[in-house]
C-alpha positions in Angstrom: -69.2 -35.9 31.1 -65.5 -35.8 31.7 -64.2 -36.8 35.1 -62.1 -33.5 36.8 -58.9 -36.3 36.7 -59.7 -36.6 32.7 -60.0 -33.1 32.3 -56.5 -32.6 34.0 -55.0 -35.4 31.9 -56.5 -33.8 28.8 -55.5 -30.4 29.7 -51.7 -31.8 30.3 -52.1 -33.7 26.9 -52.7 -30.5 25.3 -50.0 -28.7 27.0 -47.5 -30.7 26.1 -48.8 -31.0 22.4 -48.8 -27.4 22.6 -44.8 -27.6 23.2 -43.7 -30.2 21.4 -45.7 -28.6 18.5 -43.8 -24.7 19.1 -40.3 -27.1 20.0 -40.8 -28.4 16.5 -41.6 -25.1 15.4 -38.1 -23.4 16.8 -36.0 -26.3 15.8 -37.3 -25.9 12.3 -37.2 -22.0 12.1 -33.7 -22.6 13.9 -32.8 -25.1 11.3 -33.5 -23.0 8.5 -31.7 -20.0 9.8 -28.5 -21.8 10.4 -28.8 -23.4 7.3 -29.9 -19.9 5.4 -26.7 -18.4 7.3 -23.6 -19.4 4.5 -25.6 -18.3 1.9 -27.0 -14.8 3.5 -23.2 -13.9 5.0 -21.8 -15.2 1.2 -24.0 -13.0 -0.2 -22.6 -9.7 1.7 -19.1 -11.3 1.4 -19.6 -11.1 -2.8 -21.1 -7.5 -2.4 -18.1 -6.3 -0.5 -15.9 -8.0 -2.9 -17.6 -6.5 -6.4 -18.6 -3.0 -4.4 -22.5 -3.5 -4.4 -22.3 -3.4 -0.5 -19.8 -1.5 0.6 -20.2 0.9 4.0 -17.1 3.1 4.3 -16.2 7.0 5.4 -16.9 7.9 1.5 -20.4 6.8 2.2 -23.2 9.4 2.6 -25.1 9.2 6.1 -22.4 7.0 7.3 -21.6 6.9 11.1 -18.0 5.9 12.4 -18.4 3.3 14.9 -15.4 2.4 17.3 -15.0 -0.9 19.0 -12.1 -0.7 21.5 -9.6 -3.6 22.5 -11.1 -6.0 25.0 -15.2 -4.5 24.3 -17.5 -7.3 24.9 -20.4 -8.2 22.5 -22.9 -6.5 25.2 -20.7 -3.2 25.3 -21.0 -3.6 21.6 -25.2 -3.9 21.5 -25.1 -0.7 24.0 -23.1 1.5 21.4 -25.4 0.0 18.6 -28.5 1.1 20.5 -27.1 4.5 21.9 -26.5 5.0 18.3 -29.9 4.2 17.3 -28.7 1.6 14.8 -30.4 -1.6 16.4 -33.5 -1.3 18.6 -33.1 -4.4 20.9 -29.3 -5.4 22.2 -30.7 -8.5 23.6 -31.8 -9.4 20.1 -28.0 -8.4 18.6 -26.3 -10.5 21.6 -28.8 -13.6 21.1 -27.7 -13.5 17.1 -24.3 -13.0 17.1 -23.9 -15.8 19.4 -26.5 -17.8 17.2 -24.2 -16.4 13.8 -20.8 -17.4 16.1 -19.8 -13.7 15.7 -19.5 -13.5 19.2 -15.7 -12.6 20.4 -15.4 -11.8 16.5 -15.8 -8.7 16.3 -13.0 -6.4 15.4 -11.4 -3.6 17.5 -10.9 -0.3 15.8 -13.0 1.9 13.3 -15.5 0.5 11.7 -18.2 3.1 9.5 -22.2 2.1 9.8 -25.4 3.9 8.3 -28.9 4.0 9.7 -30.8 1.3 8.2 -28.8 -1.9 8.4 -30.2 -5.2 9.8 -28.3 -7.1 11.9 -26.7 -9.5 9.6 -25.4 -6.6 7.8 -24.2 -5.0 11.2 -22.4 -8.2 12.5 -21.2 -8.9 8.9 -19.3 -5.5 8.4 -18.3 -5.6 12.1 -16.5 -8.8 11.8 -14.2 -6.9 9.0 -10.9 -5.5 9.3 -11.5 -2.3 10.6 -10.7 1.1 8.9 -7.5 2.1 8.3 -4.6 4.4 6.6 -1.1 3.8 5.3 1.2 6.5 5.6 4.5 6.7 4.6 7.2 9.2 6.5 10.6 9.5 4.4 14.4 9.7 6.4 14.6 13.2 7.7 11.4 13.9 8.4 10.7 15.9 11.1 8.0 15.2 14.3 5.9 18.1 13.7 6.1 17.3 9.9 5.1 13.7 10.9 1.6 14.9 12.8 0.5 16.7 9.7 0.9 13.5 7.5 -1.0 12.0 10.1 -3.8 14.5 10.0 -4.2 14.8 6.2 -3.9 11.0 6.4 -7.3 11.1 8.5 -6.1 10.6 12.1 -8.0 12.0 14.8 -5.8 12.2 17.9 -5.3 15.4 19.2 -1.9 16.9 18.8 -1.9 17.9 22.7 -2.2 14.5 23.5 0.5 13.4 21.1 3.2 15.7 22.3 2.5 15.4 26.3 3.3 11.4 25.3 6.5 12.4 23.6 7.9 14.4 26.0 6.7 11.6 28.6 9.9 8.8 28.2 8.2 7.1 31.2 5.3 5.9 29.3 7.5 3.8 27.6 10.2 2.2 28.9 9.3 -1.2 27.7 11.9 0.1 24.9 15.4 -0.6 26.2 16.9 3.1 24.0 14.6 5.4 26.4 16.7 4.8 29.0 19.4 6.4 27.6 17.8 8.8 26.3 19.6 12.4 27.9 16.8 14.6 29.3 18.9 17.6 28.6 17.8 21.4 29.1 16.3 23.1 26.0 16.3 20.0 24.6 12.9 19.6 22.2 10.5 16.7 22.9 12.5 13.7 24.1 11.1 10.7 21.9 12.0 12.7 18.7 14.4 11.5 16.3 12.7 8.0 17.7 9.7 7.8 15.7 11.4 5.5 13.1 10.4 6.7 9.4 8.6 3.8 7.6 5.4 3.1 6.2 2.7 2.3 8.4 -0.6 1.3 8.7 -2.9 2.8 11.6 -6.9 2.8 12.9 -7.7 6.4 12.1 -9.0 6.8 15.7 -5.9 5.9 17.3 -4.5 6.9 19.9 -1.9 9.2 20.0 0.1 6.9 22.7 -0.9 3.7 20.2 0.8 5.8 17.0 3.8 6.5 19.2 4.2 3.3 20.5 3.1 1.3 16.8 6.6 3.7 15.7 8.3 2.9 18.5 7.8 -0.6 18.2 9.7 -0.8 14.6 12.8 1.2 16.0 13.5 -1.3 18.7 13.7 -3.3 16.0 15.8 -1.9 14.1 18.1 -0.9 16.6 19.9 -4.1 16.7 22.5 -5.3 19.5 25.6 -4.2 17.8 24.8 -1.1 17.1 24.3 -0.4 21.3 28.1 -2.4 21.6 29.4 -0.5 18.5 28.1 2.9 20.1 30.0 1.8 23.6 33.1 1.3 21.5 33.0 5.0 20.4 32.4 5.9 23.9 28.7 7.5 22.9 25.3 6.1 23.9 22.4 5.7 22.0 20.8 8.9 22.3 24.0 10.7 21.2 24.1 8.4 17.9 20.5 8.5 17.7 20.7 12.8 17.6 24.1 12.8 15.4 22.1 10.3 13.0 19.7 13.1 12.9 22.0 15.8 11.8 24.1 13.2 9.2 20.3 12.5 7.6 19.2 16.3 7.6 22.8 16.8 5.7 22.6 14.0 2.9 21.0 11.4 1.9 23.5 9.7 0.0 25.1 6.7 1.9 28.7 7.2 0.8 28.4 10.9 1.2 26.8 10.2 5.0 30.1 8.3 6.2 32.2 11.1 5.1 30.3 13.8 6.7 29.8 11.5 9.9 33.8 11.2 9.9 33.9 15.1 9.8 32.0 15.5 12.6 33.9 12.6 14.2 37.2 14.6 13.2 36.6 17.7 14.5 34.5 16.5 17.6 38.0 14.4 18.6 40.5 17.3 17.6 42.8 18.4 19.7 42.2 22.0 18.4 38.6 22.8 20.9 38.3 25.5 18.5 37.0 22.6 15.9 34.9 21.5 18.7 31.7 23.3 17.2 30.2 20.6 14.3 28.8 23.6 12.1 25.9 22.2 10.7 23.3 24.5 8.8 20.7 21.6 9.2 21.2 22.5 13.2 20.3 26.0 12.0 17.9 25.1 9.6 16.1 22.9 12.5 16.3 26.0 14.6 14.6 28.0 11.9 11.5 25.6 11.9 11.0 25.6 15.7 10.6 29.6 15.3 8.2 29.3 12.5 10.3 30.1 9.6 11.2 27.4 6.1 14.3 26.3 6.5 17.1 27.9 3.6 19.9 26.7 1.9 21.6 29.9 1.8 22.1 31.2 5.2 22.6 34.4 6.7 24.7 35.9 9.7 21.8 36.7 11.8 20.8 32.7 11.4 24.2 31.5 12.2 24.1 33.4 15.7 20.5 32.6 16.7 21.0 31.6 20.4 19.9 28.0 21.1 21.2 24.9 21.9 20.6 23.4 18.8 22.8 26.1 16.9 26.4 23.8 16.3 27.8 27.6 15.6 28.0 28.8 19.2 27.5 25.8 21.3 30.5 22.6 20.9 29.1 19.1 20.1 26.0 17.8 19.8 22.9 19.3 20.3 20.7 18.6 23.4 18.3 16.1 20.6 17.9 14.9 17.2 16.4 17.5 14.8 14.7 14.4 12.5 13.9 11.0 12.0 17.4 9.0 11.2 16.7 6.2 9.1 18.8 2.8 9.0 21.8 4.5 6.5 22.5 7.8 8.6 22.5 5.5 11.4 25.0 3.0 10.4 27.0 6.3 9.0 26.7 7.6 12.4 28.3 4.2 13.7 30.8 3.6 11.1 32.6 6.8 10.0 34.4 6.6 6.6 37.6 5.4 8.8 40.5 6.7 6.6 39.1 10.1 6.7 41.2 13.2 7.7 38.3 16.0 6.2 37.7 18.8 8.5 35.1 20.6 6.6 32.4 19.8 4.1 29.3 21.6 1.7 27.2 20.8 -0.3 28.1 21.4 -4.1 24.9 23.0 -5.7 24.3 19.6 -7.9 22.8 17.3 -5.0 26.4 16.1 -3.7 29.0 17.5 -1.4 31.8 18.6 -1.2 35.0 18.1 1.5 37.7 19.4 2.7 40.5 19.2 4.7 41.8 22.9 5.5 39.7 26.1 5.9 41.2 27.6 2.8 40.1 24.0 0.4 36.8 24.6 2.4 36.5 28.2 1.5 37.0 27.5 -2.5 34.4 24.3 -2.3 31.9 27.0 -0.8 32.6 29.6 -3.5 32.3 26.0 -6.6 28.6 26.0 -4.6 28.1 29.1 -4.6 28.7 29.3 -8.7 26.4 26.0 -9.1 23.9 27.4 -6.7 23.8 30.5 -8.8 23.3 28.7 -12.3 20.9 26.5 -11.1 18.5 29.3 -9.5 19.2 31.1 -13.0 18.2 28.0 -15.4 15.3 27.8 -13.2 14.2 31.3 -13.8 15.0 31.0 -17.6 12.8 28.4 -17.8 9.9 29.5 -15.5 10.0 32.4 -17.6 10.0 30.5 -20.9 6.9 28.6 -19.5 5.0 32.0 -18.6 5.5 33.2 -22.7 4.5 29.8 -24.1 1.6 29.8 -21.7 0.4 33.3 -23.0 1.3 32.7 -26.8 -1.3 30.1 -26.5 -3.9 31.7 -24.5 
């Protein structure tokens, strides 16, 4: 019979058998899953590249997931597991620290379905995250910019987006908002500063993150001489900024923008105050949008008088803001007038270009030559429409 010491020795023997045996064990399991790891996350790489595993918002039963800016891998595992899409966040944290996919993981939207194991999880969570590219041409306008951003699959609430434009103090990082004129009636303050480009946002963003993603590219493009150039002309920022606006709402042909910029330059320097008012119907037309109507190319007397700031009919000089989005050309038109310019008046002359003019009777005959073209145009149109309808029903 064993002695009680031999049994302990014996009993310790087997013990630590026992440990080396399961040590072997879990470096060998261990070994093979690191080893199996290239090949299993190549695998899902090649299936997201030729389609056979792709998870996206087109994908039936899928669930958008959102990882936010500075999230840990644990805040991570808790969303996973609130979501019911892994059962044991101890077991997600151990792996993707195992898989190196901790501090990996991309902030922004990222689309799941029920079902996944965790390789897949970590895999499609270390991808870029979802997002759209939306495009906003010069001119647009801010509430025309929102519905892009909507039909483009954005989720911020429009609230939120225009209690951040109308607050300049969120964002004075940007060395424009400070001159930006916080004057009454004017509409909400950032606009005409949203710069129109293409860009490429998280559909959850924020509506402060939109704004300031936009706001971003026009400090940018707003480069050092165009703040001294603007001090030269004895104007700030804002006021080139809003007469940008108009210049872009007016044309979009560069040559055309100088020449109307010098017109507005003319008459806002005459010594006549009478020429003080800038006339614009894209001041009107703006006017027309903020009460709900489409704007018009042929305006009538009831819109010329409609009492607001923004109407360059009754009120002298600039309006209290921009009425769009100036891009780079209306800018540098807004900057640099055509300088050997003496026009008073200009219209546009029915064919997409305008016309100028230097007295109010030369004004008077370009607006009757648009008129005419206006007239033809809208009656070729017709002629043809109606040509289409009787072709349409000869073959049906």
């Amino acid at each position: 019979m064993l002695s009680k010491k031999l049994k302990i020795v014996f009993n310790i023997l087997v013990v630590l058998l026992l440990v080396v045996a399961f040590a072997i064990l879990g470096v060998y399991v261990g070994y093979n899953y690191v080893i199996s790891q290239e090949e299993r996350f190549n695998a899902l790489q090649q299936g997201l590249e030729d389609g056979t595993f792709v998870v996206d918002n087109n994908t039936e039963g899928a669930i958008p997931f959102v990882i936010n800016t500075g999230d840990m891998t644990s805040d991570i595992a808790d969303k996973l597991y609130e979501l019911e899409l892994i059962d044991n966040t101890f077991m997600f944290s151990l792996l993707s620290k195992v898989n190196g996919f901790d501090g990996a993981y991309q902030a922004g939207t990222h689309y799941l379905i029920a079902g996944l194991d965790y390789d897949e999880i970590m895999f499609l969570l270390t991808q870029k995250s979802y997002s759209v590219t939306v495009t906003f041409p010069e001119g647009i306008t801010y509430e025309e910019m929102k519905i892009r951003l909507h039909e483009a699959g954005l989720t911020f609430s429009d609230e939120e987006m225009d209690e951040c434009m109308d607050s300049p103090n969120l964002f004075t990082d940007y060395s424009f908002v400070s001159q930006i004129a916080l004057t009454e009636g004017r509409d909400h303050v950032l606009s005409g500063y949203l710069f129109p480009d293409t860009y490429e946002f998280d559909v959850n963003a924020s509506a402060r993150t939109i704004i300031s993603t936009m706001l971003n590219n026009t400090e940018k493009k707003l480069l050092d001489e165009y703040y001294e150039r603007a001090a030269a002309l004895g104007m700030s920022m804002d006021q080139i900024i809003t007469l940008a606006s108009i210049i872009q709402a007016e044309s979009s042909n560069m040559t055309d923008m100088m020449y109307i910029s010098s017109v507005f330059r003319n008459r806002m320097n005459s010594d006549d105050e009478s020429m003080h008012y800038l006339g614009s119907d894209a001041t009107i037309n703006f006017i027309r949008r903020m009460n709900g109507l489409d704007p018009d190319i042929i305006l009538t007397a009831d819109d010329i008088s409609l009492d607001s700031p923004y109407n360059t009919y009754i009120y002298q000089g600039l309006p209290p803001g921009p009425i769009c989005m100036p891009g780079t050309d209306a800018i540098q038109a807004a900057l640099y007038p055509e300088p050997n310019s003496n026009y008073m008046y200009f219209c546009a002359d029915g064919n997409g270009g305008t016309l100028f003019a230097v007295t109010l009777s030369e004004h008077e005959n370009n607006v009757a030559i648009f008129q005419a073209n206006w007239e033809a145009n809208q009656a070729a149109l017709a002629a043809a429409s109606q040509e289409t309808q009787e072709t349409t029903s000869e073959e049906g």
